[in-house]
C-alpha positions in Angstrom: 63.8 32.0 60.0 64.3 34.9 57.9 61.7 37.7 57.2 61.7 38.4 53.5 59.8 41.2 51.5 59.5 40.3 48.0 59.5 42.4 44.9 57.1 42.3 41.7 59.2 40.3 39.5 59.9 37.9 42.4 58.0 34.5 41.2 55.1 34.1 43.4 55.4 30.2 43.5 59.1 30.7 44.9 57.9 33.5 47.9 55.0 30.7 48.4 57.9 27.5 48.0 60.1 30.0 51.3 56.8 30.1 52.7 56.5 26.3 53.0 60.0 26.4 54.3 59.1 28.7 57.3 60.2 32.1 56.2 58.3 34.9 56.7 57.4 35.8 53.3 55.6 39.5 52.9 55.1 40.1 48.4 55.1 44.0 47.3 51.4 42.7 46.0 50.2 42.0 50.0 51.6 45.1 51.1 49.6 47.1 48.4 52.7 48.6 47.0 52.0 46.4 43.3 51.4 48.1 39.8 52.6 51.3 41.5 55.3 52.4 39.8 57.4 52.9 43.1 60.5 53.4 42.6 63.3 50.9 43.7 64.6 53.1 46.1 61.2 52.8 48.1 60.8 49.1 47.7 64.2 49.0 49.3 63.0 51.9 52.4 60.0 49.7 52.5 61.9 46.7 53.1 64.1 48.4 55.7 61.5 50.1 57.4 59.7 46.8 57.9 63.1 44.9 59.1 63.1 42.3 55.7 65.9 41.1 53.3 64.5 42.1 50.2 64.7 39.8 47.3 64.4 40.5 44.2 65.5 39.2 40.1 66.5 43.0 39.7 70.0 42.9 40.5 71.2 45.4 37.9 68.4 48.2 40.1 69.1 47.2 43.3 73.2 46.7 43.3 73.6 50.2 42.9 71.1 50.7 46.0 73.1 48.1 47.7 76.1 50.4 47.6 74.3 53.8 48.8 72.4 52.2 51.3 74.6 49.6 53.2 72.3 49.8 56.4 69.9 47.0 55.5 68.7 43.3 56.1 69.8 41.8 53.0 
C-alpha cells in the first residue's frame, strides 16, 4: 500500500479512514512538525526525505512545488 505523509489541513478522519484501508498513514501532527509554521517547502523535503506521497487540500501551495521539485513520491 502506499506510504502517505499528511499535511495540517489534511482531515484527520480521512488519514484515519486510508488507515483502515491499509495505507501507511504518517500526519504532520505525529511527526511533531504541527503549529510550526514550516514552510511548504519543508513539509514537501519532509515528505521526500521520509519516501511518502504527500497529501494535502493545499493545491494552490504545493503545485508550484510540484513543478520545482519533480523528484518526489506523489
Amino acid at each position: 500500500m502506499a506510504r502517505l505523509y499528511t499535511n495540517e489541513n489534511f482531515p484527520f478522519q480521512v488519514a484515519e479512514e486510508l488507515r483502515q484501508l491499509g495505507h501507511d498513514v504518517l500526519t504532520v501532527q505525529e511527526a511533531g512538525n504541527a503549529g510550526r509554521a514550516i514552510p511548504d517547502a519543508v513539509v514537501l523535503a519532509f515528505s521526500i526525505q521520509d519516501r511518502r506521497a504527500l497529501v494535502t487540500l493545499n493545491r494552490r501551495h504545493f503545485i508550484r512545488l510540484h513543478h520545482e521539485q519533480p523528484d518526489h513520491q506523489g
